[in-house]
KOLDREN-483365 format. One record per atom (N, C-alpha, C): residue in one letter; x, y, z. Coordinates in steps of 0.001 Angstrom, whole numbers, padded with zeros to 6 digits, always signed. Layout:
<sites>
AXYZ
...
</sites>
This chain:
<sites>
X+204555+193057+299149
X+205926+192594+299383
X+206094+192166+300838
X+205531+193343+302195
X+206141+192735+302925
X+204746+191224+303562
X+203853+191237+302904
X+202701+190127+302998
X+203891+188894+302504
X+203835+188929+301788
X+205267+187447+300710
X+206030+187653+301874
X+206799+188454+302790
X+208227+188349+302945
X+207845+187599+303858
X+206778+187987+305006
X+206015+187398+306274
X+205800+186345+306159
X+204783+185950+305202
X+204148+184582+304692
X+205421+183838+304667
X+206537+183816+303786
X+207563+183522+303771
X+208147+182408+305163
X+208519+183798+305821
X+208821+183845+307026
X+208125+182781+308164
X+206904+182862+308094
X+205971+182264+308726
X+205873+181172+308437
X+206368+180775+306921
X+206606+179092+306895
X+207682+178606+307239
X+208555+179355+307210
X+210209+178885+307786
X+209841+178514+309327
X+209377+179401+310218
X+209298+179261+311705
X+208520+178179+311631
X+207277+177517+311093
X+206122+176587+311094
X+207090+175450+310738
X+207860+175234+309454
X+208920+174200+309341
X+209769+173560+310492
X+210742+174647+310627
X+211569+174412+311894
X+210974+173867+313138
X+209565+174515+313496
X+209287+174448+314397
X+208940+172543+314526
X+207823+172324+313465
X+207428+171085+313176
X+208873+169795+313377
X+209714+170278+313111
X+211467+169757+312930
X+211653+169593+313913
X+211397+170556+314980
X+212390+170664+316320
X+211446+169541+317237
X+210146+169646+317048
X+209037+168797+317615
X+209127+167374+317608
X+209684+167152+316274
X+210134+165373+315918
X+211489+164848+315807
X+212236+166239+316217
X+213711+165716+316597
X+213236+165125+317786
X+214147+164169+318121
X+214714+163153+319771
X+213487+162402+320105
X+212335+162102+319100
X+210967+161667+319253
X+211823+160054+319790
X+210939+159874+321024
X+211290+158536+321843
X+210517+157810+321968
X+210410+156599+321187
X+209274+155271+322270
X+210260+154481+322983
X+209639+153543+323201
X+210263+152443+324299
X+211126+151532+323167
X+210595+151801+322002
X+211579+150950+320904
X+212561+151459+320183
X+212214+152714+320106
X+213127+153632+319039
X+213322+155221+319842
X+214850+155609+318910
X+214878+157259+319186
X+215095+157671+317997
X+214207+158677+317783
X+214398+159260+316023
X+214617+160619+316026
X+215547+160884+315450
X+216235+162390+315223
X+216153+162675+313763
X+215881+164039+314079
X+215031+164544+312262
X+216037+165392+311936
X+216822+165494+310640
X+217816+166918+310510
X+216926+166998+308880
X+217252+168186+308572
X+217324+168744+307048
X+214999+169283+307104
X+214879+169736+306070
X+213669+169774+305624
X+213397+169868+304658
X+212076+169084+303647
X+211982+168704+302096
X+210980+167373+302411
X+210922+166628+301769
X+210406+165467+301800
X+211309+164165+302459
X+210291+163296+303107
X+210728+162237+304493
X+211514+160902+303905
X+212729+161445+304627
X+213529+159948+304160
X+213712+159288+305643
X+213610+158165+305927
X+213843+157283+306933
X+214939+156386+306736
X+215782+156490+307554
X+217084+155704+307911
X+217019+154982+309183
X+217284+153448+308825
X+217178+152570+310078
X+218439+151633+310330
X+219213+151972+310895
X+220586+151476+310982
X+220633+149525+311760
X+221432+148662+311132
X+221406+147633+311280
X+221917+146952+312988
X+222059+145840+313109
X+222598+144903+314438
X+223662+146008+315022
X+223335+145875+316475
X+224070+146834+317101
X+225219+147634+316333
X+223902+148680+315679
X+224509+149659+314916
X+223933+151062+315551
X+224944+151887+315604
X+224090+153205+316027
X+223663+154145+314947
X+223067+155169+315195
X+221848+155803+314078
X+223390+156507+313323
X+224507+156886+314188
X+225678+157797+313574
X+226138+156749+312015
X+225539+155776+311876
X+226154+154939+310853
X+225770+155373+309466
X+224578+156435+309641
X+223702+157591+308574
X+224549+158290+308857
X+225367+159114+309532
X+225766+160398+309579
X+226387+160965+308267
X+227005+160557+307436
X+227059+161155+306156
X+226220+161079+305293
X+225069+160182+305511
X+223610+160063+304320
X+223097+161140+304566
X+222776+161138+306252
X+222064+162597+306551
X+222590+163525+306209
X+224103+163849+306335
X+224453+165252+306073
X+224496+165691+304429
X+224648+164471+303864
X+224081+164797+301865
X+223094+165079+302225
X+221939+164671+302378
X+220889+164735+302187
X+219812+166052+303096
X+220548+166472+304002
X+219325+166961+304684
X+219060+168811+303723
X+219830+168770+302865
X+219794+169742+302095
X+218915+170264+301217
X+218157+168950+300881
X+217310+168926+300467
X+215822+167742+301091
X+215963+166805+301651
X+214901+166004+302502
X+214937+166059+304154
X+213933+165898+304744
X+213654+165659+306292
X+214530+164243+306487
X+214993+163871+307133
X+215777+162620+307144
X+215605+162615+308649
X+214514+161273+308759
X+214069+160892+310296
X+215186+159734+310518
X+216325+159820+311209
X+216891+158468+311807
X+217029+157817+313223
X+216988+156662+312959
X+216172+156079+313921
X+217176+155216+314922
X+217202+155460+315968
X+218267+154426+316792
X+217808+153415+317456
X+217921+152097+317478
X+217328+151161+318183
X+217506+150569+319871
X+216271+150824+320321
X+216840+150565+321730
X+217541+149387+322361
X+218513+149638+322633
X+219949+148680+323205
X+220983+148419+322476
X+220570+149385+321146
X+221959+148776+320456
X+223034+150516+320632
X+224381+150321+320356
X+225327+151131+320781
X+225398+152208+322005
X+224780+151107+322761
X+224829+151882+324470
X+223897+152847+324761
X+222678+152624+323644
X+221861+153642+323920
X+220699+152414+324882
X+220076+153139+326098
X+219476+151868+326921
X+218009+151386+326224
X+217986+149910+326426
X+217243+148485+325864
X+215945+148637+326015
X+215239+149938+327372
X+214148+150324+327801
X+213199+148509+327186
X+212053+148883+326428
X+211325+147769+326498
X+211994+146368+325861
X+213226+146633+325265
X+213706+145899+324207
X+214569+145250+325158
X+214743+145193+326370
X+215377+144647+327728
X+214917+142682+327945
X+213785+143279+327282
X+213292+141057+327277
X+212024+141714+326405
X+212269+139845+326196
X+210965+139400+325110
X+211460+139771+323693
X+210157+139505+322391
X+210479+139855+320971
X+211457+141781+320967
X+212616+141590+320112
X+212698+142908+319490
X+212286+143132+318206
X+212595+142560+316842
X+211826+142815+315834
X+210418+143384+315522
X+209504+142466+315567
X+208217+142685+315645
X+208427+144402+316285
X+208219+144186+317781
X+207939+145337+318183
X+208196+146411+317813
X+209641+146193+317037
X+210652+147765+316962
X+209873+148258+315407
X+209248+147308+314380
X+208612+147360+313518
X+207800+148007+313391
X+206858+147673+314703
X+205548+148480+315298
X+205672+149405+315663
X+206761+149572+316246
X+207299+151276+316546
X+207192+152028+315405
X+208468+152083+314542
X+208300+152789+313830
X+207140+153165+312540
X+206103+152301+312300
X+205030+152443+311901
X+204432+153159+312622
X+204254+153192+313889
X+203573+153816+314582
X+204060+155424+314849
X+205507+155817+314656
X+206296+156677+314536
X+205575+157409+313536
X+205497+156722+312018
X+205413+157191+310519
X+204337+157827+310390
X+203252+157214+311288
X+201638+157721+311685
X+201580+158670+312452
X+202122+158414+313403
X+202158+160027+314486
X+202656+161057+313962
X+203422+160806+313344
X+204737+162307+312601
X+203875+162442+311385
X+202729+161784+310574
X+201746+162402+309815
X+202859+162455+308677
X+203771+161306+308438
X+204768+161082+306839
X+204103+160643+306039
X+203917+161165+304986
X+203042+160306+303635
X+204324+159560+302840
X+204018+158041+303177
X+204624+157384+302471
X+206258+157958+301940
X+206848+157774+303119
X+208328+158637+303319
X+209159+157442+302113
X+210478+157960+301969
X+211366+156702+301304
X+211903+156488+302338
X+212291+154938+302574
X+212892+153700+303385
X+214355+153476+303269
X+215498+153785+303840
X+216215+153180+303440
X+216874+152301+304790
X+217037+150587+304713
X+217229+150135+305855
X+218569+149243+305471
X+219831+149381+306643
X+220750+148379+306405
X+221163+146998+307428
X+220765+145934+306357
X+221112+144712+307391
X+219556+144263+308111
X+219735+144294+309133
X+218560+144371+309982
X+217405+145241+309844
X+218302+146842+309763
X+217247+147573+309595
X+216557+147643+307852
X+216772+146724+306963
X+216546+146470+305177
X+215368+145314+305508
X+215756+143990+306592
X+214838+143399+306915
X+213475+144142+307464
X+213655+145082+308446
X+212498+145683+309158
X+211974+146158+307866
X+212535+147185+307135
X+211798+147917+306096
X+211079+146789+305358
X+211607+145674+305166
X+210930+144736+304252
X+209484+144844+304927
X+209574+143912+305798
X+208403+143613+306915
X+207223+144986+306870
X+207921+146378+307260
X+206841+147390+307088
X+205927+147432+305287
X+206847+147261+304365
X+206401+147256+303295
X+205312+145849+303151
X+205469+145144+303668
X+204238+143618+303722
X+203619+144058+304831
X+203451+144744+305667
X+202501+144610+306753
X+201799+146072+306700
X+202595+147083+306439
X+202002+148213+306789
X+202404+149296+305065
X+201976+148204+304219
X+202547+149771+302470
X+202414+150174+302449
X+201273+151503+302976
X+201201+152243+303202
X+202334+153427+303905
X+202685+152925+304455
X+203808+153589+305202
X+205442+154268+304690
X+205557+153354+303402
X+206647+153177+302112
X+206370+153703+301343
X+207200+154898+300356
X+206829+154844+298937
X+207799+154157+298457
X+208779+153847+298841
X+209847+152788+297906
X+210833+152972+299144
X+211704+151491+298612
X+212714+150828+300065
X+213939+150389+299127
X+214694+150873+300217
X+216503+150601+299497
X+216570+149795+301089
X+217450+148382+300063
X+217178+147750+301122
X+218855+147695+301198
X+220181+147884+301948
X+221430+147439+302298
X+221831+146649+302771
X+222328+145742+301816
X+222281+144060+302085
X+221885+143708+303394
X+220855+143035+302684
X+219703+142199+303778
X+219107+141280+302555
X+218746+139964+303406
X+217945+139060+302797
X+216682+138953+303589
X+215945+138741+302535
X+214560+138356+303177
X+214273+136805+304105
X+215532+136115+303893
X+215989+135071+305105
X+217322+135260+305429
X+217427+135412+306173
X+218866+135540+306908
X+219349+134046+306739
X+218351+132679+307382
X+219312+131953+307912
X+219389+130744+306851
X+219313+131580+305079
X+219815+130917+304140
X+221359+131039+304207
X+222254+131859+304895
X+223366+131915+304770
X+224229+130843+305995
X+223167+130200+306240
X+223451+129002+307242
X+223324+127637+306876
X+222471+127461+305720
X+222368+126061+304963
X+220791+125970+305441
X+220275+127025+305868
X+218674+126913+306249
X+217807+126911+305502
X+216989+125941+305183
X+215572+125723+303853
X+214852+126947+304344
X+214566+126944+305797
X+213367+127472+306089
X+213372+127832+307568
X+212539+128834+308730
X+212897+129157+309537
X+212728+127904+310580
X+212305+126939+310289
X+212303+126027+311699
X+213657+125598+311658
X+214212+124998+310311
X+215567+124538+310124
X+216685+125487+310696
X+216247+126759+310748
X+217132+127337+311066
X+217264+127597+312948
X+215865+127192+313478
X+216032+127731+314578
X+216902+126985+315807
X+217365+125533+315200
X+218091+125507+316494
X+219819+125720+316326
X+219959+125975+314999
X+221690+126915+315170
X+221186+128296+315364
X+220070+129047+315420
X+219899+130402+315705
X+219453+130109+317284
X+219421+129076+318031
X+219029+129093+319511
X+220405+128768+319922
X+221101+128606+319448
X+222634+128098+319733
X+223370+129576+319920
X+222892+129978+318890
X+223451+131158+318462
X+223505+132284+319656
X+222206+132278+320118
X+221244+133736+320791
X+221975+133093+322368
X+221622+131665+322767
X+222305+131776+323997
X+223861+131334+324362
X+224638+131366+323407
X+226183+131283+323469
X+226450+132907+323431
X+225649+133843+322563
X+226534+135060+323414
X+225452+135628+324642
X+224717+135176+325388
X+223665+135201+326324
X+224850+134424+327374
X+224981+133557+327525
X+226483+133203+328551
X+227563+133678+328198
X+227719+134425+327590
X+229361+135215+327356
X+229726+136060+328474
X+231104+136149+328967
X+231183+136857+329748
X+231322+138791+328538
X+231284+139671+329547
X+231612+140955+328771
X+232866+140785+327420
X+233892+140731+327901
X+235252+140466+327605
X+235187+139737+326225
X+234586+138086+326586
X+234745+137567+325506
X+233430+137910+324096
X+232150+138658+324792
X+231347+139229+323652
X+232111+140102+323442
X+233054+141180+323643
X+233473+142764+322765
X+234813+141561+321691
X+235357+140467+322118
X+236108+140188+321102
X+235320+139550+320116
X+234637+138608+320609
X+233752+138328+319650
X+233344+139104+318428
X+232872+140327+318719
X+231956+141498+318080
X+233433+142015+316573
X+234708+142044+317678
X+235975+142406+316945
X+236314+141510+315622
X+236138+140255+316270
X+236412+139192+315238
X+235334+139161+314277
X+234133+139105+314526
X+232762+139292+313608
X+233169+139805+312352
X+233027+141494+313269
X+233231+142283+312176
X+234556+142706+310910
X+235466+141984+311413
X+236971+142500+310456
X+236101+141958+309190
X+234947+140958+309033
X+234854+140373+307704
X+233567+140705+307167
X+233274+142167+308210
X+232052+143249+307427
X+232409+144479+306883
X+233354+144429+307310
X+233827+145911+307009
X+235520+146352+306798
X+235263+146491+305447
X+236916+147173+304719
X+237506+147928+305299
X+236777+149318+305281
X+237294+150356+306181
X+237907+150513+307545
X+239330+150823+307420
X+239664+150526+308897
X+239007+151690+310091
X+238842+152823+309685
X+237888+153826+310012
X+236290+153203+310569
X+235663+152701+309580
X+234720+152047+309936
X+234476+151049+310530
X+235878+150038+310482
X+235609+148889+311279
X+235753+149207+312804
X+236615+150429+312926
X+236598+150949+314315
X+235243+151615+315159
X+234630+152210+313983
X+233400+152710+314596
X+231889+151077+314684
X+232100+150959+313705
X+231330+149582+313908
X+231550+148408+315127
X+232972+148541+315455
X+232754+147724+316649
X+232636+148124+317905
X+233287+149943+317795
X+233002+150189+319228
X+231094+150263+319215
X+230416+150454+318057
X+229029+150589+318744
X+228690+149346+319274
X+229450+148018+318668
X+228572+146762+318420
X+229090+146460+320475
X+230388+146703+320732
X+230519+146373+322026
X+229968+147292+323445
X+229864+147958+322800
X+228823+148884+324125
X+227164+148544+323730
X+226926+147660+323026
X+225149+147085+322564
X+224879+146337+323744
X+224012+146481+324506
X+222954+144967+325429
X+223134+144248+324643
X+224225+143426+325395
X+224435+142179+324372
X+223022+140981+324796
X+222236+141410+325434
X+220825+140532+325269
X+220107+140507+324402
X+219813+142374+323880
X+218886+142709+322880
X+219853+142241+321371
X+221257+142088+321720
X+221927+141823+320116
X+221193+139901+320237
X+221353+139448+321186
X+221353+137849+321314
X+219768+137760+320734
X+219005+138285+321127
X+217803+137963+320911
X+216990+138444+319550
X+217768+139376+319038
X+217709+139547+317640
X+218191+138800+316853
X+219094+138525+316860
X+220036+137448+315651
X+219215+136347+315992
X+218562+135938+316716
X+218036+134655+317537
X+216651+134769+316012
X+216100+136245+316162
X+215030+136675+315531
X+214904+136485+313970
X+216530+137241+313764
X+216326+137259+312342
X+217066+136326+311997
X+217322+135530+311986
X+218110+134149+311619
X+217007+133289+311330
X+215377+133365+311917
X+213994+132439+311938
X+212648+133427+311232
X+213186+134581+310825
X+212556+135031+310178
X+212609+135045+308662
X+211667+134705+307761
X+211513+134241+306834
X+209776+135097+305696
X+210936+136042+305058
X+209712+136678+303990
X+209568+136202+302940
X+210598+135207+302586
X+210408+135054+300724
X+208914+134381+300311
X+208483+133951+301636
X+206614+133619+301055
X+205808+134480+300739
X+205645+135865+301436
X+205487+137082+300835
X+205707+137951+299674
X+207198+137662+299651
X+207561+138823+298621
X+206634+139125+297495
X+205982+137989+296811
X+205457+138241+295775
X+204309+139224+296050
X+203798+139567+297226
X+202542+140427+297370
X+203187+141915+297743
X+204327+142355+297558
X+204613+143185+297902
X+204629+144192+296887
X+204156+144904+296889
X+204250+146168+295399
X+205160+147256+295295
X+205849+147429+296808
X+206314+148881+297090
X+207698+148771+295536
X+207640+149937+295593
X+209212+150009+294559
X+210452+149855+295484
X+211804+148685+295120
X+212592+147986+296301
X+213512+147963+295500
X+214855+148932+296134
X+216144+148262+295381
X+216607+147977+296448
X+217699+147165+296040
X+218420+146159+297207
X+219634+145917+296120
X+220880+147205+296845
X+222492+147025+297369
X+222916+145705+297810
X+223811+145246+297068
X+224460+144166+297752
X+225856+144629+297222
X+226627+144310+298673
X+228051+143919+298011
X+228649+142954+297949
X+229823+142962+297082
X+231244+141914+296534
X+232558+142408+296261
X+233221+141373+297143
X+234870+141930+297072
X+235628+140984+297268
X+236826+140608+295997
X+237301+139651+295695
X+237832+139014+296811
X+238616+139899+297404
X+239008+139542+299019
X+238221+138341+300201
X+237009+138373+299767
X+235690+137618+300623
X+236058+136007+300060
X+236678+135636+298654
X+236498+135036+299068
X+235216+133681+298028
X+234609+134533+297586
X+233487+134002+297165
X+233312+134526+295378
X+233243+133483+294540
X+233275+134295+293081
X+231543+135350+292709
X+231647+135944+291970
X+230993+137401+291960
X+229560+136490+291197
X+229517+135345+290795
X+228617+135079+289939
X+227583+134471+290957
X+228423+133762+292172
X+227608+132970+293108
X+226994+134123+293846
X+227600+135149+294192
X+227394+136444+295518
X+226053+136690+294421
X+225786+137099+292762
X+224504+137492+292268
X+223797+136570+292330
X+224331+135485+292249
X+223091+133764+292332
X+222542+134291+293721
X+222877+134316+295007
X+222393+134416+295684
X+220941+135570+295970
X+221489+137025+295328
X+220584+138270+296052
X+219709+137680+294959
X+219853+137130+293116
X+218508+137254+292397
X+217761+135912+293019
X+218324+135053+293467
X+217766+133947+293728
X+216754+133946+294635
X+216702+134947+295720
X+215827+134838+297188
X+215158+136383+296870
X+215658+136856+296471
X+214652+138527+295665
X+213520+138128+294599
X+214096+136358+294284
X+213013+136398+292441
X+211933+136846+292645
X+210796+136467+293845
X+209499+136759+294025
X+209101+138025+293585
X+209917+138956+294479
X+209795+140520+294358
X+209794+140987+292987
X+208248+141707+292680
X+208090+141956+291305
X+208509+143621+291065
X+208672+144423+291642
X+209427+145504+291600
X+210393+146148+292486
X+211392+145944+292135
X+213185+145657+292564
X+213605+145679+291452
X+214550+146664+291918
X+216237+146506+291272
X+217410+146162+292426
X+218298+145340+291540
X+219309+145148+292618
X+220551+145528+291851
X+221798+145671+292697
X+222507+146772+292328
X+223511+146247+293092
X+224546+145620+292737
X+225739+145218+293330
X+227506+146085+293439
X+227268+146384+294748
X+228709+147308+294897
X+229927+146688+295038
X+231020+147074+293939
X+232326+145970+294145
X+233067+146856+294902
X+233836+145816+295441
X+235330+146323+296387
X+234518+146768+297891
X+233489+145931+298175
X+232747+146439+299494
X+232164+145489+300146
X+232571+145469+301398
X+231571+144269+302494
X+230550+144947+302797
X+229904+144381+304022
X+228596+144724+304509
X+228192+146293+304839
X+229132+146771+305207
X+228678+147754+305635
X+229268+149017+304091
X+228120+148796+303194
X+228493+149557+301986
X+228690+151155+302193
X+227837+151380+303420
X+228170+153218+303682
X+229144+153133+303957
X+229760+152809+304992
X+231552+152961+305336
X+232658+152522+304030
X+232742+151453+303296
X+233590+151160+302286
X+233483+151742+301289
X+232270+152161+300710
X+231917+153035+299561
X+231150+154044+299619
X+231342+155001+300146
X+230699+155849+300607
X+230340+156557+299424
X+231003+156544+298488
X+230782+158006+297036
X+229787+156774+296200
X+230032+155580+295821
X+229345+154790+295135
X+227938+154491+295923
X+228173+154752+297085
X+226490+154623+297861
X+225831+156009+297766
X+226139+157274+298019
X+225616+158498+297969
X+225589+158654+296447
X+225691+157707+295165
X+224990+158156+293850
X+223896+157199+294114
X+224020+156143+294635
X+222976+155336+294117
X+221654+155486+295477
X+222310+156465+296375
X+220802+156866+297395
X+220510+157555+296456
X+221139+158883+295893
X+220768+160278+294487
X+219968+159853+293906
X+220114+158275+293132
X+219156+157813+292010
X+218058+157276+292934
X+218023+156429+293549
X+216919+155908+294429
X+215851+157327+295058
X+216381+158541+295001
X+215285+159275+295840
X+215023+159650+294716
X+215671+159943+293509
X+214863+160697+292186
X+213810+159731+291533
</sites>
């Protein structure tokens, strides 16, 4: 008995301990904070979004999974360190692969929103190993189809337009900017408040040079080689604007490649589906980790 109680014991301290080791884990690209213990879920929060944009995924969840989330350097005032100039994508990609390897995760579940649904894409084509399955929160595997873009060259000189018009912004007029953006991502007046104060305290360089990024980044030539298991959230809300048949033309249309996916459309919700639907997103993370 007291051999079991010890043994016991001795794995609790070995757990925690392992926990406390990969909480606040820092590269020059990422900061990843670990709560709960069970099996590895990864949360990668989107465009100057801060990691708090999980804070209710994590707190369902850490009850039962490790939930590594990940904050990106320069976005919601956390500092830009290498992400200060040059590529952010790529790199921040490489980070956290390189994260997934060091922390010794076997093929954790993915869940990425926006930006961070694109990155997860990218790890699942470059590094599958690293994925056992990806929930992707609305993200396209081209961004700058929502621009009239065939393809990423077409897209790159309204995405160079793009990256250095808020690159000459003064402060002032990027935090309204960010205000105006977002009223038409997010329902929640709760959330639209937290979404913009992160988006206006972001290096608005590292936001410029991302959108610059993912606006010319382009997976749908891939998709078809991708095997990981992929659902991909999208939302629709009459309010937007847009009828519900075109919003599904769109996600099956640029997903067709992808041979294992489900997609899963949330009504009465803009972009940011954790904040507007928070109970309809915490069943369908439930089903995605079972």
């Amino acid at each position: 008995m007291r051999k079991t109680t010890f043994t016991t014991l001795l794995a609790g301290i070995l757990a925690w301990y392992v926990s406390a080791a990969l909480a606040d884990s820092v590269s020059d690209r990422i900061t990843v904070t670990v709560r709960g213990r069970g099996p590895d879920v990864v949360l990668i929060p989107g465009l100057a979004c801060s990691s708090a944009v999980w804070d209710a995924t994590a707190a369902h969840l850490e009850g039962h999974f490790r939930v590594h989330v990940v904050q990106l350097a320069g976005f919601a005032g956390s500092p830009p360190l290498a992400n200060a100039q040059g590529p952010v994508i790529q790199p921040t990609v490489d980070a956290i692969d390189a994260y997934i390897k060091a922390s010794k995760l076997k093929a954790p579940k993915v869940i990425g929103h926006s930006l961070g649904g694109l990155m997860g894409l990218m790890l699942c084509d470059q590094h599958p190993e690293d994925v056992g399955s990806l929930m992707i929160v609305d993200s396209l595997p081209f961004y700058g189809v929502l621009f009239g873009a065939k393809d990423a060259a077409a897209a790159a000189p309204q995405a160079a337009a793009m990256r250095d018009s808020i690159l000459n912004e003064t402060p002032d007029a990027y935090a309204q900017g960010e205000r105006d953006f977002l009223r038409v991502l997010v329902k929640s007046p709760e959330g639209y408040k937290a979404a913009t104060g992160w988006a206006i305290v972001s290096d608005k360089s590292v936001v410029a040079r991302a959108i610059y990024e993912d606006m010319t980044t382009d997976i749908r030539p891939k998709l078809h080689e991708i095997k990981t298991r992929i659902m991909v959230l999208y939302p629709w809300d009459s309010s937007a604007g847009f009828p519900q048949a075109a919003v599904d033309g769109l996600y099956q249309e640029n997903f067709a490649p992808l041979p294992n996916k489900t997609l899963v459309r949330i009504d009465g919700s803009s972009h940011f589906i954790m904040l507007d639907q928070p109970a309809a997103f915490a069943v369908q993370v439930d089903g995605f980790l079972k």
